[in-house]
C-alpha positions as CSV (number, residue, x, y, z in Angstrom):
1,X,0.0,0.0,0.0
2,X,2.9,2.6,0.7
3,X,3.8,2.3,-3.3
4,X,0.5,3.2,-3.9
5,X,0.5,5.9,-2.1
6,X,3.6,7.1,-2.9
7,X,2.3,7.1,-7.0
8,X,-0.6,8.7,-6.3
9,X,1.0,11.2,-4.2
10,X,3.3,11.8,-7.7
11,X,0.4,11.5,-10.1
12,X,-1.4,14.1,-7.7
13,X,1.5,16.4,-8.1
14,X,1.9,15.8,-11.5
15,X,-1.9,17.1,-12.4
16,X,-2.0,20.1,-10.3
17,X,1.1,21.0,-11.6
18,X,-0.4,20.5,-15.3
19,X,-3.8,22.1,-14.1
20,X,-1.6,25.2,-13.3
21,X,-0.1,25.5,-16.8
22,X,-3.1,25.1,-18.6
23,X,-4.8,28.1,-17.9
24,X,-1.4,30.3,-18.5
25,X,-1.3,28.8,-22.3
26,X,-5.1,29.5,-22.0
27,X,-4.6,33.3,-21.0
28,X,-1.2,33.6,-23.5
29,X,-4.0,31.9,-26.3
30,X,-6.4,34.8,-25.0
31,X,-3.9,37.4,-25.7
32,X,-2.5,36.8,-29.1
33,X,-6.5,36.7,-30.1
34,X,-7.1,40.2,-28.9
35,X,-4.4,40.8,-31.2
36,X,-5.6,39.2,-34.2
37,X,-7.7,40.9,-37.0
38,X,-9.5,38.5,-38.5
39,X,-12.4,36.4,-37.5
40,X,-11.8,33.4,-38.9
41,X,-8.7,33.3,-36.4
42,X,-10.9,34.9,-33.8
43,X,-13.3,31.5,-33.6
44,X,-9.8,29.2,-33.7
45,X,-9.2,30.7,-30.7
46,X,-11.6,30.4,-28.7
47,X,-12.2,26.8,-30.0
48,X,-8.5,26.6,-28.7
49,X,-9.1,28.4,-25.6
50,X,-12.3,26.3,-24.6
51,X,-10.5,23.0,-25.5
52,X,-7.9,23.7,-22.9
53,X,-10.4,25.0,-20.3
54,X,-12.1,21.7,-20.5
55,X,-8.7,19.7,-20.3
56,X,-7.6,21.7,-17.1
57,X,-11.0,20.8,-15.4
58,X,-10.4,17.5,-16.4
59,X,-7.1,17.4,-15.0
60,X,-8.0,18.8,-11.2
61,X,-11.0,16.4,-11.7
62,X,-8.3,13.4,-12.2
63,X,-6.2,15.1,-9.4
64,X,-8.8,14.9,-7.0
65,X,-9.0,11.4,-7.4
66,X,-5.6,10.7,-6.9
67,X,-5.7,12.6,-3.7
68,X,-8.3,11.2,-2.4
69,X,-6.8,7.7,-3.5
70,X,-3.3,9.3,-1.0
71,X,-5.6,9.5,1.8
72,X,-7.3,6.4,1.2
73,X,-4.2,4.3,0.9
74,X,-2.8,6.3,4.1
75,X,-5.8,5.2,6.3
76,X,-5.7,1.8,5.4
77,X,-2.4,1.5,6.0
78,X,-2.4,3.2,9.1
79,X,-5.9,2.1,10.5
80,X,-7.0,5.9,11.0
81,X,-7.9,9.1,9.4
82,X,-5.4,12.1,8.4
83,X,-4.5,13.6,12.1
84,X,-1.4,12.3,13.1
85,X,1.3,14.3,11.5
86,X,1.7,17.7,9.2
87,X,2.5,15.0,6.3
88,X,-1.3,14.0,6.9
89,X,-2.7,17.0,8.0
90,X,-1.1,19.2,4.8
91,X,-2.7,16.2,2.4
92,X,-5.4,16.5,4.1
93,X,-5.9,20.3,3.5
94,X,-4.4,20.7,0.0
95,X,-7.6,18.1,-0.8
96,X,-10.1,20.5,1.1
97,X,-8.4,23.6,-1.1
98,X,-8.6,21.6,-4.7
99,X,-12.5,20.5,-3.5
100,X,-13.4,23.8,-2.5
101,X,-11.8,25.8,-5.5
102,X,-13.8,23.4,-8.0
103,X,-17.1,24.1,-6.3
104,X,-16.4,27.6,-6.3
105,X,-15.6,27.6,-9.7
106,X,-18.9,25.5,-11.3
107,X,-20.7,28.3,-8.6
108,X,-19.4,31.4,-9.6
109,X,-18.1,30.7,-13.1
110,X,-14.8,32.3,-13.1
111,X,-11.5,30.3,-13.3
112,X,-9.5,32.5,-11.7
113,X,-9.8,31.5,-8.0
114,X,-9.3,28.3,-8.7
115,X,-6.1,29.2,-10.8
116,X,-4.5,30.7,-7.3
117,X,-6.1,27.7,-5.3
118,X,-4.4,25.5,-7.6
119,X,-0.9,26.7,-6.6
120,X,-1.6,26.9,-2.7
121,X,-2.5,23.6,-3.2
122,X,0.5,22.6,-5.0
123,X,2.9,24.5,-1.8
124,X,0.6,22.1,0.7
125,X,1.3,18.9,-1.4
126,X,5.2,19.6,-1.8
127,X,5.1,20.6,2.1
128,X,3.6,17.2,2.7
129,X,6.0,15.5,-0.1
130,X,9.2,16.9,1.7
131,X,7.4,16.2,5.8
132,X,6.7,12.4,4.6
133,X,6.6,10.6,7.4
134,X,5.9,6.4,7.5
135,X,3.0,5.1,8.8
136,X,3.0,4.7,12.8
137,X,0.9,3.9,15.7
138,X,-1.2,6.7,17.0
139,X,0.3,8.0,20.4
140,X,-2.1,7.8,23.3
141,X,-3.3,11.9,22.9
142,X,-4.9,10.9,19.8
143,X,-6.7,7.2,20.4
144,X,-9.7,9.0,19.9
145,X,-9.9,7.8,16.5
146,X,-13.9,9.0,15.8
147,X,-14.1,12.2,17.5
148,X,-10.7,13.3,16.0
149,X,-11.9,12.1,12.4
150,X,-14.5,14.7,12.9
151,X,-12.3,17.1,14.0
152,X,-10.1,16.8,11.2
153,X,-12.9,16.5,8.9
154,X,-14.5,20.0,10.2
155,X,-10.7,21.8,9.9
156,X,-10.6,20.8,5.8
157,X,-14.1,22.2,5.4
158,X,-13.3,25.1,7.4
159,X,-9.2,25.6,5.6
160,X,-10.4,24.9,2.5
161,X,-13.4,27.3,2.2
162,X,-11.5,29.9,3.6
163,X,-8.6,29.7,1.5
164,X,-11.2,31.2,-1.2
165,X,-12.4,33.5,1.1
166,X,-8.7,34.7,1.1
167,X,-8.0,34.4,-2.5
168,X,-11.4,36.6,-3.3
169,X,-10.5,38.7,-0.9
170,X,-6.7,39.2,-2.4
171,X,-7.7,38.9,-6.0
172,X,-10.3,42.2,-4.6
173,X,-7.6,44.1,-3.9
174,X,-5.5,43.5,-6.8
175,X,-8.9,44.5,-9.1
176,X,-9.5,47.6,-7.4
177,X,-6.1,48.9,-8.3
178,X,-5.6,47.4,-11.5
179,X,-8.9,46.9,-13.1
180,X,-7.7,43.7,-15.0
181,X,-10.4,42.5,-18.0
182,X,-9.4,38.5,-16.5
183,X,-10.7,39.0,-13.0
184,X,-14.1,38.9,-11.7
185,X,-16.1,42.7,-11.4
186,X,-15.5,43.6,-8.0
187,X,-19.3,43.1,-6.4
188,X,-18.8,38.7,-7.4
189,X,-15.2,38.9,-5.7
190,X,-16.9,40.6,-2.5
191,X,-19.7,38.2,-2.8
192,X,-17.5,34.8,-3.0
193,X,-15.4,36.3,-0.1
194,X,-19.0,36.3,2.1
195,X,-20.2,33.2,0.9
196,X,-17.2,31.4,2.0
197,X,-16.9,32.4,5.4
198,X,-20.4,32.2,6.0
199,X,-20.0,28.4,5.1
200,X,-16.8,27.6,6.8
201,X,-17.5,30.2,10.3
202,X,-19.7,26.8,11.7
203,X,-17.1,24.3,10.8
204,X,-14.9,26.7,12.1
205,X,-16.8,26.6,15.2
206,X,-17.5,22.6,15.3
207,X,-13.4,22.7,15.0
208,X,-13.0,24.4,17.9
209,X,-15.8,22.4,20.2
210,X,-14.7,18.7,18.8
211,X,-11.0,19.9,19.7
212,X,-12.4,20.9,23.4
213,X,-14.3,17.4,23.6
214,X,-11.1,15.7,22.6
215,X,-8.8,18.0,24.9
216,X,-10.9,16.5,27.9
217,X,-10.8,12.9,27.0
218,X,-6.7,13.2,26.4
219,X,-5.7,15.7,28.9
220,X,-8.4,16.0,31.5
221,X,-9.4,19.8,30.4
222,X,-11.0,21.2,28.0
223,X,-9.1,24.4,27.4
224,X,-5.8,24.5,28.5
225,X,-4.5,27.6,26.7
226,X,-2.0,25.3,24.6
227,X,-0.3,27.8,22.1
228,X,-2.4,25.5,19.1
229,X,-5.4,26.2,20.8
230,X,-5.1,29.9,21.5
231,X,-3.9,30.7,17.7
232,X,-7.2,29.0,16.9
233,X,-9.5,31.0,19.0
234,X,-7.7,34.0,17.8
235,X,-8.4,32.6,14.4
236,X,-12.2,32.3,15.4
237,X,-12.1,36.0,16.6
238,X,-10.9,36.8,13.2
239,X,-13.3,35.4,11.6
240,X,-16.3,36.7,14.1
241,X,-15.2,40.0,14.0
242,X,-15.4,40.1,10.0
243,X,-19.2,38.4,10.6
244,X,-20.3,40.9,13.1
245,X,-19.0,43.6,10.6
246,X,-20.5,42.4,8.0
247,X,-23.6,41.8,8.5
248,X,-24.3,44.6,11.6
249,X,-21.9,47.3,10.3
250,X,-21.8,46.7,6.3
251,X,-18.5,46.2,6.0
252,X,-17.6,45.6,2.4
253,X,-14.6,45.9,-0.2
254,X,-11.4,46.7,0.8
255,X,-11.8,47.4,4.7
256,X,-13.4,43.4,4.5
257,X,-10.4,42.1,2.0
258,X,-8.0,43.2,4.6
259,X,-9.7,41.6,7.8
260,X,-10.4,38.7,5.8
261,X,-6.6,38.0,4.9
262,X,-5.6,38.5,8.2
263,X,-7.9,36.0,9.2
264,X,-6.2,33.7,7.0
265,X,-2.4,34.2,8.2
266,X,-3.6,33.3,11.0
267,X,-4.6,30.2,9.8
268,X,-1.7,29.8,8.6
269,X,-0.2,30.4,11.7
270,X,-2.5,27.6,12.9
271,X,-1.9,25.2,10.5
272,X,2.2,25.5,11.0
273,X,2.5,26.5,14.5
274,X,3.7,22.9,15.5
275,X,6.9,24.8,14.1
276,X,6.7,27.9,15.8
277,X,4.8,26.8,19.2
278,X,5.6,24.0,21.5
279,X,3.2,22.1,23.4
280,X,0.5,19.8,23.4
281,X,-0.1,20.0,19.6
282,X,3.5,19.6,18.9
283,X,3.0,16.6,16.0
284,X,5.0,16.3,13.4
């Protein structure tokens, strides 16, 4: 089972990678037919352009697949869902990001978040590529095989959605400055932003509660103010804050692109802090 999860790790790499190429030959192909004159060349084009569209769908499609086959083979092989290590845990998310970037993109038909969600995912697959780590026994913190499943489960809805929120957010920015003809109108970009944090803010929450609920079970308190634990209810503060201001004080645009990717260094900061904190959390 480990060389089957080591080939689908590779083939996963291998499609994102292409699924991030695709759409730069697609935007060169757009280019050179704003320059063209004639329109029999114009229709070429597009057929061209549209063609590679489809195969770059079909391509994260694939990679999907052969992510979800990594984590498949990994949990058979291990006898428990992705939560032991950053190996897992960055697999693990890199899947939520690729998921969520699709659904956003069938939603709100523009590539272009998914283009940028593409390439985070690519960092988070290398990341786990370079932190592999062999299948091991569970140490006795995390025997809570269920309740952590969930809790796991709730962070890649939660990581993933929000990584769109933050690439919205950031791609707002750059429109409002640049006005680029390949980017979403600034009112969708605000909109997807919302939308995603309205989805993830509960898993967000359920993250935080299952992790309490497992806390007691494997340490005897629920909240010990573990570095981990504190960077996520920061995280969560984040991430009320821009709700309250939102919807209570109208927050919108730029002032709401700003909160919004601060909320998501600190996810980030989070996701990586068994490097920067020491503690209970410290699993690598």
């Amino acid at each position: 089972m480990a060389g089957l999860e080591n080939i689908s790790l590779t083939l996963s790499l291998a499609g994102i990678s292409l699924s991030i190429i695709f759409p730069v030959i697609a935007f060169v192909i757009r280019q050179q037919k704003a320059q063209k004159e004639t329109k029999a060349t114009s229709k070429s084009s597009v057929k061209k352009r549209s063609a590679i569209d489809i195969m770059a769908i079909g391509l994260v499609i694939i990679s999907i697949a052969f992510m979800t086959l990594t984590l498949i083979s990994r949990g058979v092989q291990t006898g428990h869902g992705p939560f032991s290590n950053m190996y897992e845990f960055a697999l693990a998310f890199a899947w939520g990001v690729v998921i969520a970037s699709l659904i956003a993109r069938w939603r709100y038909k523009t590539s272009s978040i998914m283009n940028v969600a593409l390439i985070i995912a690519l960092l988070l697959l290398i990341f786990a590529r370079v932190q592999y780590s062999r299948p091991a026994s569970l140490v006795p913190a995390l025997q809570q095989s269920t309740l952590l499943s969930a809790h796991v489960a709730s962070a890649v809805v939660a990581y993933g959605t929000l990584t769109i929120g933050f690439i919205a957010a950031l791609l707002y920015l750059i429109q409002n400055r640049r006005k680029s003809s390949w980017l979403p109108d600034l009112e969708q970009l605000d909109t997807i932003s919302y939308h995603s944090v309205a989805i993830s803010f509960p898993f967000l929450t359920l993250l935080i509660i299952l992790g309490a609920l497992w806390a007691d079970i494997a340490w005897g308190k629920y909240w010990s103010w573990d570095p981990k634990e504190t960077a996520s209810l920061v995280t969560w503060l984040i991430y009320a804050a821009y709700m309250h201001v939102r919807i209570l004080r109208g927050w919108r645009g730029t002032r709401a692109g700003i909160l919004l990717i601060i909320g998501f260094a600190a996810v980030l900061l989070t996701f990586f802090g068994n490097y920067v904190f020491s503690g209970l959390h410290a699993y690598k």
